[in-house]
DSSP file (Angstrom, degrees, kcal/mol; ACC not computed):
  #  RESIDUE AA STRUCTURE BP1 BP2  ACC     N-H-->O    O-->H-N    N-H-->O    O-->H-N    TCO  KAPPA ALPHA  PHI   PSI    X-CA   Y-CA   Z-CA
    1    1 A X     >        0   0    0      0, 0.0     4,-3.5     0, 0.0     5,-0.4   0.000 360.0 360.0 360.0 -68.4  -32.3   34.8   37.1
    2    2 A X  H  >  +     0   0    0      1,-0.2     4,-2.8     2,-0.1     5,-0.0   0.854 360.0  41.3 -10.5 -60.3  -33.7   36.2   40.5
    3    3 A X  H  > S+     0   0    0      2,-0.3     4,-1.3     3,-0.2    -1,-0.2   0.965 105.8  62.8 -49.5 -64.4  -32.1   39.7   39.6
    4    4 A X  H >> S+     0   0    0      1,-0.3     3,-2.2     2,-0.2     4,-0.6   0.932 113.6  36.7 -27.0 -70.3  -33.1   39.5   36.0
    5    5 A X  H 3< S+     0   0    0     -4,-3.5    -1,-0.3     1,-0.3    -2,-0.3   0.670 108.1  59.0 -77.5  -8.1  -36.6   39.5   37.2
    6    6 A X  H >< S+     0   0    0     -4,-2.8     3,-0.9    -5,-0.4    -1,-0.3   0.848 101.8  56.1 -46.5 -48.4  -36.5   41.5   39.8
    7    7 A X  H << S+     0   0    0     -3,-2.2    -2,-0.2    -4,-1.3    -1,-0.1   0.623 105.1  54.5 -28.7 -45.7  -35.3   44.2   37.4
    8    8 A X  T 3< S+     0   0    0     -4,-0.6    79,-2.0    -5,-0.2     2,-0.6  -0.157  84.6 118.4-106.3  27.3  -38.5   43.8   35.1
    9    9 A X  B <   -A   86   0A   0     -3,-0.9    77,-0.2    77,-0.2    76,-0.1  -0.883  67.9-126.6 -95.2 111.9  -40.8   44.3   37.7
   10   10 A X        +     0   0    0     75,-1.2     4,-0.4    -2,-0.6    -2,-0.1   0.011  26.8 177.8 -45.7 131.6  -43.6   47.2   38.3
   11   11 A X  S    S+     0   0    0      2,-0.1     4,-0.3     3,-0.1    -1,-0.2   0.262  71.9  67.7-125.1  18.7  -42.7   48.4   41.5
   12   12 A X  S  > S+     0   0    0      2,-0.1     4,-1.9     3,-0.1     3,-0.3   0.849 108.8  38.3 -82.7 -38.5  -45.5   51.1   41.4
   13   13 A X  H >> S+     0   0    0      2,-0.2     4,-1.4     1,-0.2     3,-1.1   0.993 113.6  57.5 -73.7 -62.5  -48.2   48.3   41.6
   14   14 A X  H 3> S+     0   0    0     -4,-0.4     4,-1.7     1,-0.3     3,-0.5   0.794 106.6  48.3 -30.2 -38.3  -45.8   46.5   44.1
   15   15 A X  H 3> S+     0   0    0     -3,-0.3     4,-1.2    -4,-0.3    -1,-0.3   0.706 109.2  62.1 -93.9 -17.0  -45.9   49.8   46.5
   16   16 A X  H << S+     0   0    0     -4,-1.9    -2,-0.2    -3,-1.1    -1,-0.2   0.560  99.4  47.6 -79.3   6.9  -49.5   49.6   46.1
   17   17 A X  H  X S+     0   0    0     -4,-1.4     4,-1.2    -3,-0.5     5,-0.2   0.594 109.7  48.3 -96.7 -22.6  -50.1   46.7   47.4
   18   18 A X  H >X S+     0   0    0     -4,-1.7     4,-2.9    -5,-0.4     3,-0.9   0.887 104.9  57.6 -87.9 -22.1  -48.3   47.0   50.2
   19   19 A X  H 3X S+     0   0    0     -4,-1.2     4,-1.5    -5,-0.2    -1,-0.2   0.895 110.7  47.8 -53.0 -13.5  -49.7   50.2   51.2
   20   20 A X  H 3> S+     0   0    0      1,-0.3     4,-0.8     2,-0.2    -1,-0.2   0.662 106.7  53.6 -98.7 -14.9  -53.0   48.6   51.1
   21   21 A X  H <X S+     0   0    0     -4,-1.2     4,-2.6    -3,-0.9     5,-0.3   0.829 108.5  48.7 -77.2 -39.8  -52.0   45.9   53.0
   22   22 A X  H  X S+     0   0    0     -4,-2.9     4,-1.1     2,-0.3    -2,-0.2   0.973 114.6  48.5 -61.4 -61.5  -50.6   48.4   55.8
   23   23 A X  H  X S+     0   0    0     -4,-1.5     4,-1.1     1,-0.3     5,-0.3   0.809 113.5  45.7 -74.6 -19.0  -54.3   50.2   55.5
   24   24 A X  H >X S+     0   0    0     -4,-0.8     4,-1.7     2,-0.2     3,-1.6   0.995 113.2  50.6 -82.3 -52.2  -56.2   46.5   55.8
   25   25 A X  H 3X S+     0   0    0     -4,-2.6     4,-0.6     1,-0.3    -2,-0.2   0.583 112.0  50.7 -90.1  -2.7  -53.7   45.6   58.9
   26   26 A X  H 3X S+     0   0    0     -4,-1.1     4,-0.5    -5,-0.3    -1,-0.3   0.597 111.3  45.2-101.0 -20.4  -54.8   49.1   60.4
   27   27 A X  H <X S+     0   0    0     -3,-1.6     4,-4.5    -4,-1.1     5,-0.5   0.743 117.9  41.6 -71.9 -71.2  -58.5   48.4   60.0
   28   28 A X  H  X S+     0   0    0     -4,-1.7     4,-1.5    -5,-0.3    -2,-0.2   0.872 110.6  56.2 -63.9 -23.2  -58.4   44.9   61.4
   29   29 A X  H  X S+     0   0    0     -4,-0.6     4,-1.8    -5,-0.3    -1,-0.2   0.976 115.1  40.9 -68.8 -47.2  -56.0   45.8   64.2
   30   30 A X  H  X S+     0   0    0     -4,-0.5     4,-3.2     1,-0.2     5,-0.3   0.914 110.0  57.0 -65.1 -37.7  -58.6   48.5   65.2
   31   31 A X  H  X S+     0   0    0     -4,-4.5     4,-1.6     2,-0.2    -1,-0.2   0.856 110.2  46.8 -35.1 -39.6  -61.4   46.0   64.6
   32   32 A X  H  X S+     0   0    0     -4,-1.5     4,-1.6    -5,-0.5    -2,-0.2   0.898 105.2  55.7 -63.6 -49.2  -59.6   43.7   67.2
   33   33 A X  H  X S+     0   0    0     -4,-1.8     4,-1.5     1,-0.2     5,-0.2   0.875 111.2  46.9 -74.8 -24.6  -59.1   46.4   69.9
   34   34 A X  H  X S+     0   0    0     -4,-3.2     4,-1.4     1,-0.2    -2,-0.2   0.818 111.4  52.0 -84.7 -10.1  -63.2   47.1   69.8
   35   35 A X  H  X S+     0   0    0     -4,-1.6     4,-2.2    -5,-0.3     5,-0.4   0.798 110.8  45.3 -69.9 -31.5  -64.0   43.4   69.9
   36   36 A X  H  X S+     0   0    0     -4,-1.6     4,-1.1     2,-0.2    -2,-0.1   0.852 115.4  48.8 -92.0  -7.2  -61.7   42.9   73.1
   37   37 A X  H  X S+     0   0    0     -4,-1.5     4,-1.9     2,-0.2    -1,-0.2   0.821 115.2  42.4 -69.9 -37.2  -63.2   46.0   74.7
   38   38 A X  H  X S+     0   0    0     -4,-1.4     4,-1.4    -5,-0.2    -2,-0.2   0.924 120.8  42.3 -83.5 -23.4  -66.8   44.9   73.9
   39   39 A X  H >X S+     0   0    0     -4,-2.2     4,-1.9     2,-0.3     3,-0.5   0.987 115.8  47.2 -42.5 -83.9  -66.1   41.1   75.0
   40   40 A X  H 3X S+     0   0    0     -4,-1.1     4,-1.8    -5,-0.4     5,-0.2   0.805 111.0  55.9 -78.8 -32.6  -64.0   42.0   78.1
   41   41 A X  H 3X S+     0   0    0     -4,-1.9     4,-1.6     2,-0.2    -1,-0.3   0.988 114.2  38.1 -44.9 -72.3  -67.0   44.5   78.7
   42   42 A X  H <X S+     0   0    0     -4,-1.4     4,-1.4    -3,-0.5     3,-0.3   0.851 110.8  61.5 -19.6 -75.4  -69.4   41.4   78.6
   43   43 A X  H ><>S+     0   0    0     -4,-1.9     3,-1.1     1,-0.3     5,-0.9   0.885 108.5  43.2 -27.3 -82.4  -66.8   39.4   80.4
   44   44 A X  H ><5S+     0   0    0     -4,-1.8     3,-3.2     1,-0.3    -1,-0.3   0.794 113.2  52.2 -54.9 -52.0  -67.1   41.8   83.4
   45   45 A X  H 3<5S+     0   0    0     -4,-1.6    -1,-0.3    -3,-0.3    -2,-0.2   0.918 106.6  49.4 -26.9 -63.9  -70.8   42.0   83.3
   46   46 A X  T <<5S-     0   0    0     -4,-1.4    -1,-0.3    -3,-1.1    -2,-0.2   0.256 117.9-122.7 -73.8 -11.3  -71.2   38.8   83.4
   47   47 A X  T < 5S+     0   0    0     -3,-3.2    -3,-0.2    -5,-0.1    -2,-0.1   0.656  80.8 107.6   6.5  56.8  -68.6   38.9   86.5
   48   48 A X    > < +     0   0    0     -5,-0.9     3,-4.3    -6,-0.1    -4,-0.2  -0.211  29.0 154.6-120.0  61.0  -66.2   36.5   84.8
   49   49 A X  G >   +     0   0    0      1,-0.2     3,-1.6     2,-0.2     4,-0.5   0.514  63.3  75.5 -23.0 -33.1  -63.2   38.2   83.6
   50   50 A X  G 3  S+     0   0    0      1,-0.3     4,-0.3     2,-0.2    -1,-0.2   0.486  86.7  67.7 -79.9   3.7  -61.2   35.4   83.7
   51   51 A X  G <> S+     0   0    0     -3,-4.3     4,-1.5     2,-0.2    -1,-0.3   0.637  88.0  54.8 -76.7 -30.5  -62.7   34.4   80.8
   52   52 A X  H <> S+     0   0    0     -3,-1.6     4,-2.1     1,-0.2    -2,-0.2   0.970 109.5  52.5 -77.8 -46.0  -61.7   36.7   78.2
   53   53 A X  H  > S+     0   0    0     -4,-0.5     4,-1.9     1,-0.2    -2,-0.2   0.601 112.5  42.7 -61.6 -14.2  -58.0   36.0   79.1
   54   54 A X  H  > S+     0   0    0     -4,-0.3     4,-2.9     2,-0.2    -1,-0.2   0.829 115.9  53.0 -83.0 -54.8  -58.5   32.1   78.7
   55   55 A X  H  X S+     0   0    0     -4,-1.5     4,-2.6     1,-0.2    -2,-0.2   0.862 113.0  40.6 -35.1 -52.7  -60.4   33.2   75.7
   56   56 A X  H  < S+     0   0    0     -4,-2.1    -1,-0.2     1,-0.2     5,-0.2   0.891 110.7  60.0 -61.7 -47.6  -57.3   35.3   74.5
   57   57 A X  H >X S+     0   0    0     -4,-1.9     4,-1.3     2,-0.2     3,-0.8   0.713 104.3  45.4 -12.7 -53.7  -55.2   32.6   75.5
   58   58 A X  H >X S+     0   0    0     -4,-2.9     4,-1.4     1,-0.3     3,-0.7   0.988 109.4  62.9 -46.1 -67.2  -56.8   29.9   73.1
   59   59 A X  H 3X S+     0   0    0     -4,-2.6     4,-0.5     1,-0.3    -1,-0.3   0.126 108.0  32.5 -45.0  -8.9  -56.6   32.5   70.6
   60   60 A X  H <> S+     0   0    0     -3,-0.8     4,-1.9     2,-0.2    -1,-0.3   0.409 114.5  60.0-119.6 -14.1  -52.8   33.0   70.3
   61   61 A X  H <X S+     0   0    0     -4,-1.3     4,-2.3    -3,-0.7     5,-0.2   0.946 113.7  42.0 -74.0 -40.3  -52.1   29.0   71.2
   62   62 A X  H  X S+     0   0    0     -4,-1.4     4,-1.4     2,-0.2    -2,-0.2   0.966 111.9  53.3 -60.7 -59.5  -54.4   28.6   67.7
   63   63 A X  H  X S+     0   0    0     -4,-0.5     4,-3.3     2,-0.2    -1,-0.2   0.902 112.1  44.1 -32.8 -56.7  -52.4   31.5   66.1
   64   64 A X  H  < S+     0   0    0     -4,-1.9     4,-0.3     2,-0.2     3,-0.3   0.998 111.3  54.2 -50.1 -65.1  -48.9   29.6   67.0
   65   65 A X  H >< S+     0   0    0     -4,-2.3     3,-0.7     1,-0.3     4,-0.2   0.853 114.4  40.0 -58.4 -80.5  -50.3   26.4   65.8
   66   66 A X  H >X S+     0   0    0     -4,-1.4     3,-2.4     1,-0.2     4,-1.3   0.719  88.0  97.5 -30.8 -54.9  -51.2   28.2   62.4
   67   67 A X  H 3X S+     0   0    0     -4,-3.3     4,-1.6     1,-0.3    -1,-0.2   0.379  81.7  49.5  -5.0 -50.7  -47.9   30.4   62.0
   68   68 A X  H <> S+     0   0    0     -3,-0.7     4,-0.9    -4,-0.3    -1,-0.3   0.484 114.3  37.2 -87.3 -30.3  -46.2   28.0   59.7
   69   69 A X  H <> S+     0   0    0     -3,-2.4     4,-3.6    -4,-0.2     5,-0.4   0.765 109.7  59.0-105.8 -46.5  -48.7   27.3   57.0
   70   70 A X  H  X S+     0   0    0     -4,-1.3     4,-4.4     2,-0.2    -2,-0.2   0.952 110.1  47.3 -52.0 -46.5  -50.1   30.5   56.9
   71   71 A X  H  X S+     0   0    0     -4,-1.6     4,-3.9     3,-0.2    -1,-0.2   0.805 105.0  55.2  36.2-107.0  -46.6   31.7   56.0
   72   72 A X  H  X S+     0   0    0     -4,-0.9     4,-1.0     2,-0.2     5,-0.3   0.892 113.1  42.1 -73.6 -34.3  -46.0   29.4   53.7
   73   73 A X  H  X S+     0   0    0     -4,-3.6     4,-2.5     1,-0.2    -1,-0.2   0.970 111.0  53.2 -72.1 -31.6  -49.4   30.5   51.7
   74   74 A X  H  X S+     0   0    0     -4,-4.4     4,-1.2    -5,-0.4    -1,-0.2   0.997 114.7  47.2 -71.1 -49.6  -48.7   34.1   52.2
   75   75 A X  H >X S+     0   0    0     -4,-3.9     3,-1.1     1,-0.2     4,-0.7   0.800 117.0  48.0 -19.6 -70.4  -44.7   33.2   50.3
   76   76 A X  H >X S+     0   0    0     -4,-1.0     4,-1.9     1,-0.3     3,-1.2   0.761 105.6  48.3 -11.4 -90.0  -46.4   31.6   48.2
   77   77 A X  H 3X S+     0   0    0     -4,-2.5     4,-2.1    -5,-0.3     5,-0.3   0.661 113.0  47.7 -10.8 -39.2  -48.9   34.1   47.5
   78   78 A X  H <X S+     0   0    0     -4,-1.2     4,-1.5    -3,-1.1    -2,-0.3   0.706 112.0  58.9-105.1 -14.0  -46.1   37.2   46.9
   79   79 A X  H <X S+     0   0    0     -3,-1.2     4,-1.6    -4,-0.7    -2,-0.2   0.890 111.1  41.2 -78.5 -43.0  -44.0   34.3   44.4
   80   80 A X  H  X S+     0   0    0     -4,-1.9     4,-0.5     2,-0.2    -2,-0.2   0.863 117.3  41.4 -85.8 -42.9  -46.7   34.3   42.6
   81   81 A X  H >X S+     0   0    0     -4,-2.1     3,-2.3    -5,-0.2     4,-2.1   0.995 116.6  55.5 -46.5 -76.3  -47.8   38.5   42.6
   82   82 A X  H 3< S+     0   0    0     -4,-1.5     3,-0.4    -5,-0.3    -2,-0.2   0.882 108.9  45.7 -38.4 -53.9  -44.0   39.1   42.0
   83   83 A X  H 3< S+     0   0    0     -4,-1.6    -1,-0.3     1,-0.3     3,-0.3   0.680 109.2  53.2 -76.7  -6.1  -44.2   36.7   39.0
   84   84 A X  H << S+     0   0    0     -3,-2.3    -1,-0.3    -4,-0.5    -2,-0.2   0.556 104.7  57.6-104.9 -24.0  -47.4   38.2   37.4
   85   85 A X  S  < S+     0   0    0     -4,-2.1   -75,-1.2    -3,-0.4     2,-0.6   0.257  73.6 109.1 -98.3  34.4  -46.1   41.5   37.4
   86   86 A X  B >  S-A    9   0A   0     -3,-0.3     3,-2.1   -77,-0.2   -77,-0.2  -0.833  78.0-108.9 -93.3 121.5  -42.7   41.1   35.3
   87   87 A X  T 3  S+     0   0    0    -79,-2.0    -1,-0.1    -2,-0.6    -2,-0.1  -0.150  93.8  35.4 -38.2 113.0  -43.1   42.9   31.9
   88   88 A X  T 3   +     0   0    0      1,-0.2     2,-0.3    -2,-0.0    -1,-0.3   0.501  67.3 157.4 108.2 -15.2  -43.3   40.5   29.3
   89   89 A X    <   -     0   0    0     -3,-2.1     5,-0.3    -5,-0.1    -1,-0.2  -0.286  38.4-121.8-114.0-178.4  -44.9   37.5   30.0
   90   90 A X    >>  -     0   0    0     -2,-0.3     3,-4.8     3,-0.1     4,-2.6   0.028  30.2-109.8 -86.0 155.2  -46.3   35.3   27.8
   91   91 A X  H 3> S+     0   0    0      1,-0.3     4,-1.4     2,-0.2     5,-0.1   0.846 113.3  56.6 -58.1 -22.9  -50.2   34.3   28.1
   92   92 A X  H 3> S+     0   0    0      2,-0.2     4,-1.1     1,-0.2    -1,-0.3   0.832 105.7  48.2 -83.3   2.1  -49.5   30.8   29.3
   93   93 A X  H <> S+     0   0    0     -3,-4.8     4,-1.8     1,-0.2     5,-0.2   0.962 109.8  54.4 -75.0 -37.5  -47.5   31.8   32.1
   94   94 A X  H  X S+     0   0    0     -4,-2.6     4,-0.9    -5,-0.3    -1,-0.2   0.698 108.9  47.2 -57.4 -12.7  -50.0   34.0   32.9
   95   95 A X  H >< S+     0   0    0     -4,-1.4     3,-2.8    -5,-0.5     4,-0.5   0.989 109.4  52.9 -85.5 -75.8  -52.5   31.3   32.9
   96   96 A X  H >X S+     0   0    0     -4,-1.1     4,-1.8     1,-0.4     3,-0.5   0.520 109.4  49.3  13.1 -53.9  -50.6   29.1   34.9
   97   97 A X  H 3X S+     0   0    0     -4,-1.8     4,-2.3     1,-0.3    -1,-0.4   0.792 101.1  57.6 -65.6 -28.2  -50.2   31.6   37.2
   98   98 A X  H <X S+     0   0    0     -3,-2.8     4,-0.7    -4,-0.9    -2,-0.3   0.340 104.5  56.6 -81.0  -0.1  -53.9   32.6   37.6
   99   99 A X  H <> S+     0   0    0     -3,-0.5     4,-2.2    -4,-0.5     5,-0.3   0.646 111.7  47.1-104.2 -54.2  -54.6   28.5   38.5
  100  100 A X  H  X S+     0   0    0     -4,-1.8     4,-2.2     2,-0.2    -2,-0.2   0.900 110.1  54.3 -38.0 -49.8  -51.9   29.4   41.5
  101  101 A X  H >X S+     0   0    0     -4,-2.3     4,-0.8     2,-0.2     3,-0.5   0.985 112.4  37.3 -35.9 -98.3  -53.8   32.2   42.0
  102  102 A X  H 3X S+     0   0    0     -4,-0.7     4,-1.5     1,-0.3    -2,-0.2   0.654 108.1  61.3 -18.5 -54.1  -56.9   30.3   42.4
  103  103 A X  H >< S+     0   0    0     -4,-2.2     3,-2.2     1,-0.2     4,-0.5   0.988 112.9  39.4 -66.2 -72.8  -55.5   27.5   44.2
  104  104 A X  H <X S+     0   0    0     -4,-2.2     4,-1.2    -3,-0.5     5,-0.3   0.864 113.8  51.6 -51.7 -50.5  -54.4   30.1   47.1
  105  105 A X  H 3< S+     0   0    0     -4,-0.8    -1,-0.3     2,-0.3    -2,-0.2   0.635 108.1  53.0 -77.1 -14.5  -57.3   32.1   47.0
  106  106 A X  T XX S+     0   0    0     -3,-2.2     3,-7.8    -4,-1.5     4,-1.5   0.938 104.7  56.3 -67.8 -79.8  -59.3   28.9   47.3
  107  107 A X  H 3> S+     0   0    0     -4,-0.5     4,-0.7     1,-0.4    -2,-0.3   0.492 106.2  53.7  29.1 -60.2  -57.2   28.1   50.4
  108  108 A X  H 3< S+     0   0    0     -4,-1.2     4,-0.4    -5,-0.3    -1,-0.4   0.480 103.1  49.4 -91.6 -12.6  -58.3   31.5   51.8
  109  109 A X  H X> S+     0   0    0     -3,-7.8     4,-3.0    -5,-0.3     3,-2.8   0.848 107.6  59.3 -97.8 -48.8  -62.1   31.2   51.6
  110  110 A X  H 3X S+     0   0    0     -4,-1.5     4,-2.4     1,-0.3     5,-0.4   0.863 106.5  49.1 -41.9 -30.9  -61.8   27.6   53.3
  111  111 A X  H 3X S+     0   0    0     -4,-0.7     4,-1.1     1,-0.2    -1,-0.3   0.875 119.8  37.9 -76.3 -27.6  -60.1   29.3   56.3
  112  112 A X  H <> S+     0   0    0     -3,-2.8     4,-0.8    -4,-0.4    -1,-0.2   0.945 109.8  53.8 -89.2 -57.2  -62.7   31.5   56.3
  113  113 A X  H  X S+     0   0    0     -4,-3.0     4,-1.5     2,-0.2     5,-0.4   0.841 109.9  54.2 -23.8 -45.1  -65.6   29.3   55.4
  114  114 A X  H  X S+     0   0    0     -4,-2.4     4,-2.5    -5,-0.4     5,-0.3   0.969 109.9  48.1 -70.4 -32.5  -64.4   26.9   58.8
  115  115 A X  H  X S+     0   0    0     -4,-1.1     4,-0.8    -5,-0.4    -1,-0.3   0.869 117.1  48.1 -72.8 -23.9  -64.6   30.2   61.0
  116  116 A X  H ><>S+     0   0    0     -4,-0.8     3,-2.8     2,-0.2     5,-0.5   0.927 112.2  41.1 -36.5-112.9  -68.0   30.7   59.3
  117  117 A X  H 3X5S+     0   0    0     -4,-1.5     4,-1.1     1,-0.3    -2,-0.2   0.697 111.8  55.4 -15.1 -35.1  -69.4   27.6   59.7
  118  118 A X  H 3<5S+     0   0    0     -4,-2.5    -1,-0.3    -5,-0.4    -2,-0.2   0.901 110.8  44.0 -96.8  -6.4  -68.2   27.0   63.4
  119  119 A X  T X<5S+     0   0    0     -3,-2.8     3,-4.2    -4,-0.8    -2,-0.2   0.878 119.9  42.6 -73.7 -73.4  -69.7   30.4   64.9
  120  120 A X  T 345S+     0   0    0     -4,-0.5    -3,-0.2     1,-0.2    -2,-0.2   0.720 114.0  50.4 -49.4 -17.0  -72.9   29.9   63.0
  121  121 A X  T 3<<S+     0   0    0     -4,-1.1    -1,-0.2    -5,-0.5    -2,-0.1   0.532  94.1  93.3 -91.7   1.5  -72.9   26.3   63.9
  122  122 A X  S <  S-     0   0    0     -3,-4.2     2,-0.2    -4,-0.1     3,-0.0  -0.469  83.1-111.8 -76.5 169.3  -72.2   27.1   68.0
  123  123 A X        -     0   0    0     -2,-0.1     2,-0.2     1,-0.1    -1,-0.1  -0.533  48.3 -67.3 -73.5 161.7  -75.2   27.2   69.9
  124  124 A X    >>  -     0   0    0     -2,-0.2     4,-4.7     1,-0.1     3,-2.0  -0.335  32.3-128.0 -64.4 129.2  -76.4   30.6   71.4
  125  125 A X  T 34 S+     0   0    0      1,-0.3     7,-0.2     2,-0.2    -1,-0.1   0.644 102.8  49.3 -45.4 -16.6  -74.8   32.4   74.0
  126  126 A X  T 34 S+     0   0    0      1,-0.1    -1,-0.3     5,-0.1     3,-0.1   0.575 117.4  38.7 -99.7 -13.6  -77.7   32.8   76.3
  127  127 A X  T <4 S+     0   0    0     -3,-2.0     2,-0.6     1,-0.2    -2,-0.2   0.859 110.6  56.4-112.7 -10.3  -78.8   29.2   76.3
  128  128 A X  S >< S-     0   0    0     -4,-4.7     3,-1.3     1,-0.2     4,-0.5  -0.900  71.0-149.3-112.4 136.7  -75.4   27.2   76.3
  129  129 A X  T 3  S+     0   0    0     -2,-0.6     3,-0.3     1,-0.3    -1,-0.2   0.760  88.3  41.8 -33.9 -67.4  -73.2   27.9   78.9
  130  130 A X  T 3> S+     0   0    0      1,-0.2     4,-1.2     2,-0.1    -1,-0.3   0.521  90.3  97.0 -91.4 -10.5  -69.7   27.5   77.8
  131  131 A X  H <>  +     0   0    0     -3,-1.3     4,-3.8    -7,-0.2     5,-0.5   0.861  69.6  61.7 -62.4 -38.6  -70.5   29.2   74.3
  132  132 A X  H >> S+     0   0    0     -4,-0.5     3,-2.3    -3,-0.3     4,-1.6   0.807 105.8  44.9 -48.5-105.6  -69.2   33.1   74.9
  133  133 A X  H 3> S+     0   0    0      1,-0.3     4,-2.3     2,-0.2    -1,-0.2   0.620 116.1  46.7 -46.4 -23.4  -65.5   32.3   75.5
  134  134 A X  H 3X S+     0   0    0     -4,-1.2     4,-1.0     2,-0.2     5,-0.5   0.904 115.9  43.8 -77.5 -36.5  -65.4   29.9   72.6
  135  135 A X  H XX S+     0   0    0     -4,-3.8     4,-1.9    -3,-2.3     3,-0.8   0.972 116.6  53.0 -69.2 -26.5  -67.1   32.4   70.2
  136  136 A X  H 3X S+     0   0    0     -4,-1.6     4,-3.2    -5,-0.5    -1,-0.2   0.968 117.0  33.3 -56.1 -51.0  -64.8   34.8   71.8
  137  137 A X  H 3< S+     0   0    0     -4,-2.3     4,-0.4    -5,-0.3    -1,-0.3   0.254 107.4  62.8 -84.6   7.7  -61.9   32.9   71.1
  138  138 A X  H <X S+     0   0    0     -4,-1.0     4,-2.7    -3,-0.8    -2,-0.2   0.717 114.7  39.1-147.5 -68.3  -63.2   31.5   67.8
  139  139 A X  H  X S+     0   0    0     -4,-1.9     4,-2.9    -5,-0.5     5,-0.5   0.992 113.1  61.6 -52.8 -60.8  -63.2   36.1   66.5
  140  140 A X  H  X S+     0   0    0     -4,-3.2     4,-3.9    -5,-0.4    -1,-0.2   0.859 109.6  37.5 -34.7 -63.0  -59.9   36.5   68.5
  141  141 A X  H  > S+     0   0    0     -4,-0.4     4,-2.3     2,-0.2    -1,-0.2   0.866 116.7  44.0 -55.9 -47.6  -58.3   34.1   66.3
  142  142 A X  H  X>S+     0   0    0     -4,-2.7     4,-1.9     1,-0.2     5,-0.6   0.872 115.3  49.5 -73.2 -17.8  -59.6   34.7   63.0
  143  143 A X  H  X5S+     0   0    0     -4,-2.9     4,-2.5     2,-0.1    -2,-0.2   0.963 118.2  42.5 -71.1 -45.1  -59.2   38.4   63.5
  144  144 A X  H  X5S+     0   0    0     -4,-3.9     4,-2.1    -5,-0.5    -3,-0.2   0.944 117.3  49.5 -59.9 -44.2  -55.2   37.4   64.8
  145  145 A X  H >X5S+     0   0    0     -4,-2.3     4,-3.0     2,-0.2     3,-0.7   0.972 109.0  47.1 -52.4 -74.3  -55.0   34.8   61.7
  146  146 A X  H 3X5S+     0   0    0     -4,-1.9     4,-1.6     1,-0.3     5,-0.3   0.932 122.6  44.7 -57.1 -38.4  -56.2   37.5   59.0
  147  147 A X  H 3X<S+     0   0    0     -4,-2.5     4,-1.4    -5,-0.6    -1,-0.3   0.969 107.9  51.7 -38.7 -57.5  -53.5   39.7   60.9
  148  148 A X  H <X S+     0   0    0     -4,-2.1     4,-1.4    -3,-0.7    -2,-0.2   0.818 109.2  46.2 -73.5 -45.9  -51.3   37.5   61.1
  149  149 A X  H  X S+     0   0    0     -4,-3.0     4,-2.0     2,-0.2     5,-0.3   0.860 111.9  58.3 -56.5 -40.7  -51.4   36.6   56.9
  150  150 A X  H  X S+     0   0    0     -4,-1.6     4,-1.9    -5,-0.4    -2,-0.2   0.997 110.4  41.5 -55.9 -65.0  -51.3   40.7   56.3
  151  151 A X  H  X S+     0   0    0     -4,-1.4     4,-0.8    -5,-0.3    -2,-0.2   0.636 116.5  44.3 -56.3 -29.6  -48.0   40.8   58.3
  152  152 A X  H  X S+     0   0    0     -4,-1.4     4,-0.8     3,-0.2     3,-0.3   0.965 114.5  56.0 -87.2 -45.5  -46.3   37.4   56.7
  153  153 A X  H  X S+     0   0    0     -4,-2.0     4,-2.4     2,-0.3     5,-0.3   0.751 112.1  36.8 -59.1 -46.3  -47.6   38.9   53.4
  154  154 A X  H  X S+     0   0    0     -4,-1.9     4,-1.1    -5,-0.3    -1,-0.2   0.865 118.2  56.5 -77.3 -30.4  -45.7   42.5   53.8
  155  155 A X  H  X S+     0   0    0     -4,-0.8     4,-0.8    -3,-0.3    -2,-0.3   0.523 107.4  44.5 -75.8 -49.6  -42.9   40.5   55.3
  156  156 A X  H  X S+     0   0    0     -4,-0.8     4,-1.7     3,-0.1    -3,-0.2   0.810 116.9  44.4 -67.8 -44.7  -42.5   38.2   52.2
  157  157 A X  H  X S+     0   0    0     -4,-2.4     4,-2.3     2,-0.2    -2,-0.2   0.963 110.1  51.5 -55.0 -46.1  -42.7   40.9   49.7
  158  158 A X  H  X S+     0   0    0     -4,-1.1     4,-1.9    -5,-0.3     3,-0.4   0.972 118.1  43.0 -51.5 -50.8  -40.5   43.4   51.5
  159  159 A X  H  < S+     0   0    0     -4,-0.8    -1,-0.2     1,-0.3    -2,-0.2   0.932 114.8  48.8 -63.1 -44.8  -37.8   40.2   51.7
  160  160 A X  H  < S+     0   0    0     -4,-1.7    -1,-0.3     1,-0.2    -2,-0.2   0.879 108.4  54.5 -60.1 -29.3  -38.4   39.1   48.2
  161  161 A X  H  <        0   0    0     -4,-2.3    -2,-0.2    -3,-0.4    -1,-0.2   0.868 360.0 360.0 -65.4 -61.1  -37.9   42.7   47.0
  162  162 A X     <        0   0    0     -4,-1.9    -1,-0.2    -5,-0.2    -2,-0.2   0.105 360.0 360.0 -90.1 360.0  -34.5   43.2   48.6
């Protein structure tokens, strides 16, 4: 069955998604390196360096912790692409698939929403003390996360493909 539909699958669309995934993980990787220059700038100022590295620190124990469900959503995610582009099928799979759809892409605004919500919700860096390395670590991590989902995502297709 696997094969079948493998067979019947656009694999122009398929190589245009991951190139675009390659050009989004090439944007956010450079986003990353000018955040940890201007933060580790700041850091220094501020003459506590040791702060962006706890900061970085958080940010990849919160990246481990995440690893495994992000993952599974990005599988998830490329089962569900891969099955909306085979030739031929009929409008309730496609429906059926567009609520999978949803349901992940909801899923993806929450992660996003929480990283929303808890910067805006920190206090300001000039009047509370401890706020810079958590808002530091708070961008490290969602920039590593949305990385990290780019990479599981290119990573599941490529394996699914093959």
């Amino acid at each position: 069955m696997e094969s079948n539909v493998m067979s019947n699958v656009n694999i122009k669309k398929i190589k245009r998604t991951l190139m675009l995934n390659r050009i989004v993980q090439t944007v956010l990787t450079a986003l990353l390196v000018c955040v940890a220059i201007y933060l580790q700038s700041g850091f220094a100022q501020q003459g506590k360096p040791e702060q962006f590295f706890k900061s970085v620190l958080v940010a990849v124990v919160v990246q481990l912790l995440l690893i495994y469900p992000v993952y599974k959503l990005a599988c998830r995610d490329v089962s569900i692409e891969i099955d909306s582009n085979v030739v031929g099928i009929t409008p309730e799979q496609t429906a059926a698939l567009r609520k999978k759809r949803l349901l992940g892409e909801m899923w993806k605004v929450c992660g996003v929403a929480f990283y929303l919500v808890f910067v805006f919700m920190m206090p300001d860096a000039k009047t509370a003390a401890g706020a810079r390395p958590v808002l530091a670590s708070t961008l490290f991590s969602f920039l590593l996360n949305c990385l990290m989902y780019f990479q599981c995502f290119s990573f599941a297709y490529r394996k699914r493909i093959q």
